[in-house]
N, C-alpha and C positions, 0 to 999 in steps of 0.2 A: 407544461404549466410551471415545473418546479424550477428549470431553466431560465423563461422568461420574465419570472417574478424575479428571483436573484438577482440578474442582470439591472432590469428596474428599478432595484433599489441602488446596486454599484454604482450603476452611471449615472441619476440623477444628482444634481447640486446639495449639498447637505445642508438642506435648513431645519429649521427645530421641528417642520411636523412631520418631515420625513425621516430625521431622525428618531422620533417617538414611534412612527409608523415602521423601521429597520428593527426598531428593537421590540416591539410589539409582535412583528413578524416572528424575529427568530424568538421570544419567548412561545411562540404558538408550537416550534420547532422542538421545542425544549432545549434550545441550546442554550437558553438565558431561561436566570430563575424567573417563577412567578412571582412568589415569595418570598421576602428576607427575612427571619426573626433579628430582633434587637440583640444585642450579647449583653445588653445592659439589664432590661425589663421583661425579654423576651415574648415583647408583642410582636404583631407585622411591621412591620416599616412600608411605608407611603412613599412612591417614588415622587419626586420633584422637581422641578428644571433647575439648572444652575449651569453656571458658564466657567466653572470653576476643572470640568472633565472635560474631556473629547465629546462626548456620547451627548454630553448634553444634558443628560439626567441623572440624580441617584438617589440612593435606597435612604428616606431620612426618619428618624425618630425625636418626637419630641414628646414623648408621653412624660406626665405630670411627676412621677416618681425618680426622671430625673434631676428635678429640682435648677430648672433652665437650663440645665446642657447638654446641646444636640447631639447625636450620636448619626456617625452618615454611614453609606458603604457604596461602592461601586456597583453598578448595574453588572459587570461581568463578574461579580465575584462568585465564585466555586464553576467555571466556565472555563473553555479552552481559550479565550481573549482575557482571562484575566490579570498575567504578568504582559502583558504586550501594549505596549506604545503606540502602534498602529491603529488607524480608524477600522470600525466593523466592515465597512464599506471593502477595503481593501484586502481585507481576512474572506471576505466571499469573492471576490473576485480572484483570490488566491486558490481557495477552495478551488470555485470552479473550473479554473483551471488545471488544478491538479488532477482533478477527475476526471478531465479528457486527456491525462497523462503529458502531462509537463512538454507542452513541444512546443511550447515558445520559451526562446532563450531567457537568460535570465537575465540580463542587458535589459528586453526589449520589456521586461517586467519595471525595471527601476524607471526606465523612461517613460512609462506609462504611469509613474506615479503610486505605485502599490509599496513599493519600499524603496530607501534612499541608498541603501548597502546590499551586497550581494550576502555580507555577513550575516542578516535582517532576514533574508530570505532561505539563507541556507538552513537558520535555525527553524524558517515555519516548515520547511520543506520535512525538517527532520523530525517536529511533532507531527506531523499526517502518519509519515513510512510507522512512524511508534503505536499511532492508530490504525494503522491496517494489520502490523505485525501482530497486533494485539489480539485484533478481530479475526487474523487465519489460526491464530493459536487454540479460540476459541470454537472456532470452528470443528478441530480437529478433535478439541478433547470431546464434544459434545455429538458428532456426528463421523469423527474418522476421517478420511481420505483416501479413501479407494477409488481406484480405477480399473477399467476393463470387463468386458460380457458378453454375450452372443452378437450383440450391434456394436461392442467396442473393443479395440486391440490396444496392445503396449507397446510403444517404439524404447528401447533405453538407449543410453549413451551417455559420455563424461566426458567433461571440456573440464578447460582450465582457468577459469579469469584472473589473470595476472594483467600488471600494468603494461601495457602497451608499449615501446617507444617507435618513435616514427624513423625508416630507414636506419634501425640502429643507435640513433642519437640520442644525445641527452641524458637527464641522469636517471640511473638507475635506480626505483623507488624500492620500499622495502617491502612492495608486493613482491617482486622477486626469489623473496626467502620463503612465501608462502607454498608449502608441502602439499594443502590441501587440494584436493579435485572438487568439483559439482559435479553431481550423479542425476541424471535428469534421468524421468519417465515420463512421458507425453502420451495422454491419453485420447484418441484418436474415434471421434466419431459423427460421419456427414462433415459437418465444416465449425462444428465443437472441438476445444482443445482444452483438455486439465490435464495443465505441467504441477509434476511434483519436483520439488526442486532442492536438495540435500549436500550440505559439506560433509566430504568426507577425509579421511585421512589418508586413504590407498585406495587405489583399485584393485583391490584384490577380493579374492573369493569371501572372503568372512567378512568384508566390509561392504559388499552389496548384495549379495544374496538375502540377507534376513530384510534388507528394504525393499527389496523387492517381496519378499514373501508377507510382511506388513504392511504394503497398499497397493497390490497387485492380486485379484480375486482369482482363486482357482480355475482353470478350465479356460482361463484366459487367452488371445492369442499374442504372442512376445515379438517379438522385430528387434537384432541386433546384429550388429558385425560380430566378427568369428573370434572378440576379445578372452581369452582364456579363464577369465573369472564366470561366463555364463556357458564355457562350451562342455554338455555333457552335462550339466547339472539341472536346468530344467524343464528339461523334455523329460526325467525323472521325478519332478516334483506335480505334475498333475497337469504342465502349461502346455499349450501348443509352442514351441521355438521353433523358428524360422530364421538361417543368419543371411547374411551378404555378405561376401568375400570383398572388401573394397579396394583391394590389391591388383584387381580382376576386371569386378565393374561394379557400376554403382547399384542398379536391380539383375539378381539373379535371371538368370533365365530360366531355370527350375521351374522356382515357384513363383515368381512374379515379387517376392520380397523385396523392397528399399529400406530406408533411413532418414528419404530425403524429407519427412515430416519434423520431426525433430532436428535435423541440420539447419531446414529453415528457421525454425527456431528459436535455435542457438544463435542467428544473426540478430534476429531482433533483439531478442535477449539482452546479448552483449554489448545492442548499441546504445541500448536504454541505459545499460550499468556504466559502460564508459563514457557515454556522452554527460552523465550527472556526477562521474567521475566517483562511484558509487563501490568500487573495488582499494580503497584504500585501506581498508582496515576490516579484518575479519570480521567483525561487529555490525557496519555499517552495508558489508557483501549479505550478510543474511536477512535485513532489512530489506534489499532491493529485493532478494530472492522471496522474499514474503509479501512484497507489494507486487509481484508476478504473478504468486500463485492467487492471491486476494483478486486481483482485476478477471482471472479468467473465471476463478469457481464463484466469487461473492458479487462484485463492483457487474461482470454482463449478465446475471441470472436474475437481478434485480429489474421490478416492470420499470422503476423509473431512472434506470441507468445507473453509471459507478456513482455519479452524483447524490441521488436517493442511498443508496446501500451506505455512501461516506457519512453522510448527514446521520443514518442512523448510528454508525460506530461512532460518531464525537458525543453524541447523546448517549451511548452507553461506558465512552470511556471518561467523560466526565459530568456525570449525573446531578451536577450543581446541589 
């Protein structure tokens, strides 16, 4: 329902009642005020039609105390559309696309009319990642981020996302100089996955043992190659460990142990990061790594999709 209304409003022609009907909508959403006070009289303000916006309408005052001078304001004001140039229309069809995770190019977005610049685009793209980063941060301070239980095991492992070059070529970006590693734990259970996902500085023993011992529940069972920072340390700390020699084969024959949970992964992962070209700067690597862990633990838990869970964080990250 939340899908097809959206849609609805996108694609049809923008005339004034469905404009009033877009914006009606998303105040229902709370993504748009109800309310404006005056900054003049501080009464309500009466919305209006005027051809003088995009939108079509805005917030006007003419109470008596101003002495005939009107006082206006934008229908988006204290809103996530409110410095933006862009019709509503195109900000939800931005949206929804983002929430089915950006797999249409971003060419095939300008040609469809949603923005005229990929510049236009990169910038909305970068207030969403700010909204989800936002909303796993909260998440974490308020409920934690654990993983692992008698129905769920811990695969670890650390990749590198560095820029790319193709056969060699081409220039060398100044990802290159980046020291750090990604320390992933993927939490594995039925055909559920919560990736935790961490820059670190080293892989060494002091730089992922305490993260693991911070979202990895006691009595857990571990999955890891024979990497020297986890060997001998926790089958001591309360964990079941389990490695694979991957020098060898890729599942032990012991114990039936792999990796290849988290390898796979690591492909999607990195194709999301480099195909949005999302490894260029430390900053912008931890954002993608936070719109990862957001899509698995918040964006699929939600009944009405990543869609519904988004809609709620732009209504809590900007409360108008």
């Amino acid at each position: 329902m939340l899908h097809s209304k959206l849609l609805l409003f996108a694609i049809q022609k923008p005339t004034t009642n469905r404009k009033l009907k877009l914006i009606k909508w998303l105040q229902s959403k709370k993504l748009l005020a109800r309310r404006v006070k005056c900054s003049r009289c501080g009464h309500n303000m009466r919305m209006e039609r005027t051809r003088r916006h995009l939108d079509g309408f805005h917030w006007m005052c003419r109470h008596k105390s101003h002495r005939g001078k009107k006082t206006s304001r934008s229908v988006r004001v204290g809103s996530l559309f409110e410095r933006s140039k862009l019709s509503l229309s195109s900000w939800l069809i931005f949206i929804y696309r983002f929430a089915q995770g950006l797999r249409i190019r971003q060419i095939d977005m300008m040609q469809d009319g949603i923005a005229k610049s990929s510049r236009t685009l990169s910038k909305m793209a970068r207030i969403m990642r700010k909204v989800c980063h936002c909303a796993i941060k909260r998440f974490r301070r308020r409920h934690g981020q654990m993983i692992g239980s008698a129905q769920e095991f811990a695969v670890l492992d650390e990749s590198n996302l560095r820029h790319k070059r193709k056969y060699g070529r081409g220039r060398a970006s100044t990802t290159w100089r980046r020291k750090k590693w990604v320390f992933g734990m993927l939490g594995v259970r039925d055909k559920c996955r919560h990736p935790i996902l961490r820059l670190v500085k080293r892989r060494s023993r002091p730089h992922l043992i305490p993260i693991v011992v911070k979202h990895v529940r006691p009595g857990t069972t571990i999955i890891s190659d024979e990497w020297r920072a986890y060997r001998g340390v926790l089958a001591n700390m309360g964990y079941k460990h389990f490695t694979v020699n991957h020098s060898q084969w890729f599942v032990d024959p012991h114990s039936g142990a792999h990796s290849q949970h988290i390898e796979r992964a690591w492909l999607t992962y990195k194709t999301s990061v480099w195909r949005l070209r999302g490894n260029r700067t430390e900053k912008m690597l931890k954002e993608h790594l936070s719109l990862i862990e957001w899509t698995h633990w918040l964006g699929e838990k939600n009944k009405r999709g990543p869609l519904g869970h988004l809609i709620k964080d732009i209504r809590h990250q900007f409360p108008g």
